[in-house]
N, C-alpha and C positions, 0 to 999 in steps of 0.2 A: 319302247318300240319306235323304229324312225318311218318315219311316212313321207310320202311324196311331196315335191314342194312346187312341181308342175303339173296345172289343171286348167280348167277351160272356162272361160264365163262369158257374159252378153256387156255391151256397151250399155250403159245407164239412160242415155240419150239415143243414140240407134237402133238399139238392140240389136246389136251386128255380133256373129260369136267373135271373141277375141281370146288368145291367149293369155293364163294369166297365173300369178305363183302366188303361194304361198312365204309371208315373212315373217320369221321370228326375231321376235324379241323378247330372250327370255319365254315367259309364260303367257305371253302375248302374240297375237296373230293379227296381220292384217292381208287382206286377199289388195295383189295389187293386179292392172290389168293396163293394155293403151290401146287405144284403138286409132286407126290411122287417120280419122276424122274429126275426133274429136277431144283425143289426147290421154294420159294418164289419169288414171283414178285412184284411189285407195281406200279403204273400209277396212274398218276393224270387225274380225268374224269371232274373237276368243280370246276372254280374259281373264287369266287368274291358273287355279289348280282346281278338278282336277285338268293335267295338262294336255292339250288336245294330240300329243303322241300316244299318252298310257290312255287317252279315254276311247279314240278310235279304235275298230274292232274290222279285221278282214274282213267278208261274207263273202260267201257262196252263192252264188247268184238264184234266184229263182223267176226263170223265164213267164211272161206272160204265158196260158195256154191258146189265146185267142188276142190277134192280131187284126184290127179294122185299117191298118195304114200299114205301109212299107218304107223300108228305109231307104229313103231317095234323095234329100240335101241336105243330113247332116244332124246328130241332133244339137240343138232340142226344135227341130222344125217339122218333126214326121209324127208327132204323138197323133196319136192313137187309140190304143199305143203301139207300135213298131215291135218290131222282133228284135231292135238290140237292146231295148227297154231291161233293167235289170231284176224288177219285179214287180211281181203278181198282185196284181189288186187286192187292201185288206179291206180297206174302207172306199166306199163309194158315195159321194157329196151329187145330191138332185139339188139345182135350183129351180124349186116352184115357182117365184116371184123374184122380180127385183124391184117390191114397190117394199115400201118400209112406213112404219109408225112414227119411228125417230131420225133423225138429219146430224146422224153425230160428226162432229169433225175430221171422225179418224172411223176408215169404214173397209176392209177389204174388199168388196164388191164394189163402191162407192154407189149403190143404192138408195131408195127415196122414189122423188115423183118423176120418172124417168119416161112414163111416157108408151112405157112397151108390156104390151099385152102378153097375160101369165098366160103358160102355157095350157092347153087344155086335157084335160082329165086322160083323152086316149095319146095327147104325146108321151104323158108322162108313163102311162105302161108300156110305150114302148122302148122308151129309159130303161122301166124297171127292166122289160126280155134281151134289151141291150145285155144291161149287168149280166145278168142269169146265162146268157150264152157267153161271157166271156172271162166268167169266175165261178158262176157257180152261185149255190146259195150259202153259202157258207162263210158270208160277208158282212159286214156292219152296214148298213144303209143309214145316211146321215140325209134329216130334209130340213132345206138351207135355203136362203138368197141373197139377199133380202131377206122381211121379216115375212116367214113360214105361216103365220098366225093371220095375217091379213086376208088371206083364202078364207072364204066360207065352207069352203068343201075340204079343207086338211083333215077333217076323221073318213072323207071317202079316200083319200088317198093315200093314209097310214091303212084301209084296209086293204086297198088295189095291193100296195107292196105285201101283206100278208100274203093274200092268193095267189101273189107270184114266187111263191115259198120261201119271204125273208122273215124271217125269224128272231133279228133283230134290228126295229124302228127307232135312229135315234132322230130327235128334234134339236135341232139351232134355235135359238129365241131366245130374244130380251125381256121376256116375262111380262108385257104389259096384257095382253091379254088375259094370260093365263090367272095372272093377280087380280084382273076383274072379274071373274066367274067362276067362284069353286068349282060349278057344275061342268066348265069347259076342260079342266085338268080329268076330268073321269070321263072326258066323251070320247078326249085323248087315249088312254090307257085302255077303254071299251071296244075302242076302234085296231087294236094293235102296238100302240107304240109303249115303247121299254123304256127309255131315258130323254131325261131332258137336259140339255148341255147349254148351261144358264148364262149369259152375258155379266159378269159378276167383277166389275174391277178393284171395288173395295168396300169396308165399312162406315166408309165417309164420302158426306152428299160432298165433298171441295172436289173430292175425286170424280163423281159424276159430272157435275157442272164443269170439269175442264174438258176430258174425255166424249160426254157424250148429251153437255147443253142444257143439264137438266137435273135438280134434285131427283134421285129414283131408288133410295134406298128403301122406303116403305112400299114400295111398288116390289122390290125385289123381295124382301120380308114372306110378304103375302103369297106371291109365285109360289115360293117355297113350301110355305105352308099348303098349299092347295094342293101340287102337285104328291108334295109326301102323304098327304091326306088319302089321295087319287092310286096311292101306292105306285107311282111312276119314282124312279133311279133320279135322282139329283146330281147333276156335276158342273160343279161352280168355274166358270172359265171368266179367270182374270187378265187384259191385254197389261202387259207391265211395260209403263211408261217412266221413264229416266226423269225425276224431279216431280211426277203426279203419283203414285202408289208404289213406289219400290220398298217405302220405308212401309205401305203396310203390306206386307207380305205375312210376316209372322200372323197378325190379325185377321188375315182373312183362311189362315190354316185354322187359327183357333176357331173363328165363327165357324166353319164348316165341321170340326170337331164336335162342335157344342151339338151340331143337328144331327151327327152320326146315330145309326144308320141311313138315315134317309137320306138323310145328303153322301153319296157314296163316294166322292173325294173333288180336290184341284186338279187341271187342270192347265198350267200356266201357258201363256205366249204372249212370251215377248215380241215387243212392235216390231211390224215389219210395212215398210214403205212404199205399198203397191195400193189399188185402189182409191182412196179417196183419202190425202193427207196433207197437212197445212205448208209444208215446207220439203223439199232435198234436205236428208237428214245430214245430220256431222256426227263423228263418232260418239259427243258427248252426248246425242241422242240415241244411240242404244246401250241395250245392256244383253248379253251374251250369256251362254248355257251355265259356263260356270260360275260368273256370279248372283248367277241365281241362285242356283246350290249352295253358295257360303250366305249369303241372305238366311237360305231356310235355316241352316245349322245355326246362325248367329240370333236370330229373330223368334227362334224356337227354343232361345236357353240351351240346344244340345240333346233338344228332346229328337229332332231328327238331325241325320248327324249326315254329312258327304256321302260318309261311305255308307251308309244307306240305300244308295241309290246306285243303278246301274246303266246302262246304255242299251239301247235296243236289239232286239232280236230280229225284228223286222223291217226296218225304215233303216239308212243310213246313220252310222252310231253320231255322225257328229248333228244332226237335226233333233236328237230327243235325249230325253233319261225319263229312268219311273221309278219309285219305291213303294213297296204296299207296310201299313202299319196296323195292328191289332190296336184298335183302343180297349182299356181292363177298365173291368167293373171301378178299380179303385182310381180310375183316370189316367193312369200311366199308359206309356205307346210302347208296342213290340215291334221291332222291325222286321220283315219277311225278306227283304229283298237280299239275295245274298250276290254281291257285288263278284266275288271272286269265281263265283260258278260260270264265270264271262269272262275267259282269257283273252289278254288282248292277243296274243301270240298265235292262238287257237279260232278258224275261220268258223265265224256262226252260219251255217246251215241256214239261208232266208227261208225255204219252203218250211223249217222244224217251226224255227222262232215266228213264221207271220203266223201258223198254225198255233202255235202254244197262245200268242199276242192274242188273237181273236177270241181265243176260247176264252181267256182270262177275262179280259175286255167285257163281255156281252154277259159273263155272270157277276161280274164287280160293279159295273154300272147299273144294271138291273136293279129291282128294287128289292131287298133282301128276302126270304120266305117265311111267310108267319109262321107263327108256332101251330097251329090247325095244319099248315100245309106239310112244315114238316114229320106232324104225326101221320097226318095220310100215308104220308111217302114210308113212314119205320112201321104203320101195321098197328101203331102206338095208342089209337084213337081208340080202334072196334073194341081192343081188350079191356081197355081203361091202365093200363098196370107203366109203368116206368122202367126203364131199367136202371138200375145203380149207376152213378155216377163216379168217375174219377176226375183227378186234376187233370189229368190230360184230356177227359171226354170235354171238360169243362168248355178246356182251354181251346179243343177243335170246333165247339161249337159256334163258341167265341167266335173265330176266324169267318165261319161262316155267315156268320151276322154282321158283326160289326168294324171288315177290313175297312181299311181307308185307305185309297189310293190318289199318290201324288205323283205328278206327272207335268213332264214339260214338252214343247213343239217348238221349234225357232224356224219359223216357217222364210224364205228367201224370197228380198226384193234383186231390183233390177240392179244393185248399187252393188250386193253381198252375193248373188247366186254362183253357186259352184257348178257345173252340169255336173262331175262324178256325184253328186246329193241328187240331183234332180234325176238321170238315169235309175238312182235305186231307192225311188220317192213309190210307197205304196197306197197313197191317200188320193183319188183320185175322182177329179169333176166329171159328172158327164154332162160333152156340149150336147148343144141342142139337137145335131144331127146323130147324137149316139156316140160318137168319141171317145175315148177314155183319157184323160190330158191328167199331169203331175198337178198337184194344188198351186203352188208356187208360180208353175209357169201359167196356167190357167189365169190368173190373178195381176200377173207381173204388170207393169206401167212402167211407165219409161218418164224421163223426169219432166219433158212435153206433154205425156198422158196418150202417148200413147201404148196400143193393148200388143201382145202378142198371139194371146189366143181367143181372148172373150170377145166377144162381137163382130168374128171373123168367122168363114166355114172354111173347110178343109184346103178350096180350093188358092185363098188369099192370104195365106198364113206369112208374115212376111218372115224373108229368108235371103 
């Protein structure tokens, strides 16, 4: 399939929109761009197979139903989000705090002791009625900041978000909390919340102490354990760093294997250079969708394979892939995802796929259902009796317990951003006046540091 080789991006330094193309090389991409102040740029966005023509996927737009901004100078400067917005919010990121436990080097909020006072309990519901009037409840709620855990009050406001009908609570955290208090992983789950999306970049302390300053693998160990204990959803999110943890990728699929079900899968995101980062990256500082996918095939012996994995239904295909896998009793992986059911020729329906995404999402993450719950549910319990099994009953129930899902995000700095990805970005911040902003552009820094949208209101958005 041939795809467009003109598109639109921000100056890295200005953040002025500028015009910019697509370059091939072979199975290589770099997005190049100039801006008339500060000159040519270039970044590599995609390397390897599979090749960013056959991986790309049309879509069909699916419009916001609720609009707080109009479209007035252009995007990406009117979020909102705006009416030319491409789509519908799945997920929706609250930052509670931006104070933090740890001072890692590399931070996309660039949080810590910043000085600025969390918000309070009735801003935050009105975040929540933001969401709710502008999606609906039929959304992921992700609570973020900074570190989420440094509240005293997070079990009052994973319950605030229940009573405003969201039904599924995920948590952001780096687990130190939750590793110091059994008790606090169950005040969590008590209170509402479903999953935990765990700060996870490897099996090895070299990899903490470059990344994030500090041995913390037995601190993560224990999270784990607490939270699975607590029966909250595990999902291990590793930022994959070119020369600090790429080579363990296989390793941190196995480790999260080994805790399946409770740990209900990876995860990945690759580094992206917005918030708080040590250097203006160069190419040889990233690494891009597809070779993360030959990583997993190569680092996994073949247990999961390329073509395992698909391109999204909901986000922009060139920002994600996901594969779900059955682990068998005898160890062996079944793969689910069937790649080909995603013509690249054939336009995905975003309203179908962010619907199917969501659904999937919020019972895979979740924490699986015991075996009591599930006799409740078959009637199974009051008679005592079982019903006969087959290999196929086996094999369903299998699926229901023990998927594992693997999943990548290549989230866009100020260096890589496409606006056609950021227009049909479904992950979305809410500022503090209620807003709805794409994560990417929420986040972006410029290579002076400065913001685009974080620490501005609607009215100083520069443009």
């Amino acid at each position: 399939m041939s795809m467009p080789l003109e598109t639109a991006s921000l100056c890295p330094y200005c953040l002025r929109r500028v015009p910019a193309r697509r370059i091939f090389s072979g199975n290589d991409v770099q997005l190049v761009k100039e801006c008339p102040e500060h000159g040519r740029t270039s970044t590599v966005i995609w390397r390897g197979t599979p090749s960013m023509p056959t991986w790309r996927r049309p879509k069909t737009p699916s419009r916001p139903p609720v609009c707080f901004t109009e479209s007035k100078h252009g995007c990406p400067f009117d979020c909102g989000l705006c009416p030319d917005h491409g789509q519908h919010s799945c997920s929706a990121l609250l930052e509670i705090t931006q104070r933090c436990n740890l001072h890692c080097p590399v931070c996309f909020a660039d949080s810590g002791d910043t000085g600025t006072a969390d918000p309070d309990l009735e801003t935050i519901e009105s975040w929540y009625r933001s969401v709710r009037h502008a999606c609906g409840d039929h959304i992921a709620v992700q609570l973020s900041g900074g570190e989420p855990t440094v509240r005293q009050d997070l079990p009052e406001i994973i319950a605030a978000g229940r009573r405003h009908g969201f039904s599924f609570l995920q948590l952001n955290t780096n687990g130190l909390r939750v590793a110091k208090d059994p008790n606090y992983a169950r005040q969590l789950k008590e209170a509402g919340l479903a999953t935990m999306f765990l700060q996870f970049d490897g099996t090895d302390d070299t990899i903490y102490r470059k990344l994030r300053g500090r041995d913390l693998l037995e601190i993560k160990l224990r999270a784990i354990d607490h939270a699975v204990a607590a029966r909250l959803g595990v999902v291990l999110v590793p930022t994959i760093v070119p020369r600090v943890n790429t080579q363990n990728i296989g390793d941190i699929l196995r480790f999260g294997l080994e805790r399946s079900p409770g740990v209900r899968g990876v995860h990945f995101q690759p580094i992206s250079y917005f918030g708080r980062f040590p250097y203006p990256p160069a190419d040889e500082d990233r690494i891009t969708l597809p070779e993360i996918l030959q990583a997993i095939e190569r680092q996994s012996g073949g247990d999961m394979r390329v073509d395992h994995f698909a391109p999204p239904g909901c986000e922009h295909s060139l920002c994600s892939f996901h594969g779900n896998f059955v682990s068998l009793p005898d160890g062996r992986l079944h793969a689910l995802t069937d790649p080909s059911s995603s013509c690249c020729c054939k336009p995905i329906v975003a309203a179908e796929g962010a619907r199917k995404s969501t659904a999937f999402l919020t019972r895979q993450w979740a924490a699986p259902e015991s075996a009591t719950e599930q006799k409740k549910k078959t009637g199974t319990e009051a008679c005592g009796c079982e019903p006969a099994a087959s290999d196929l009953d086996d094999f369903l129930q299998r699926v229901k317990t023990h998927t594992f899902a693997v999943s990548a995000m290549a989230f866009q700095d100020a260096w890589n951003v496409d606006l056609e990805r950021t227009r049909n970005c479904c992950i979305h911040v809410v500022a503090p006046d209620g807003r709805l902003v794409p994560f990417c552009l929420y986040n972006l820094t410029s290579a002076e540091g400065k913001t685009l949208y974080r620490g501005h209101n609607r009215a100083d958005v520069a443009h």
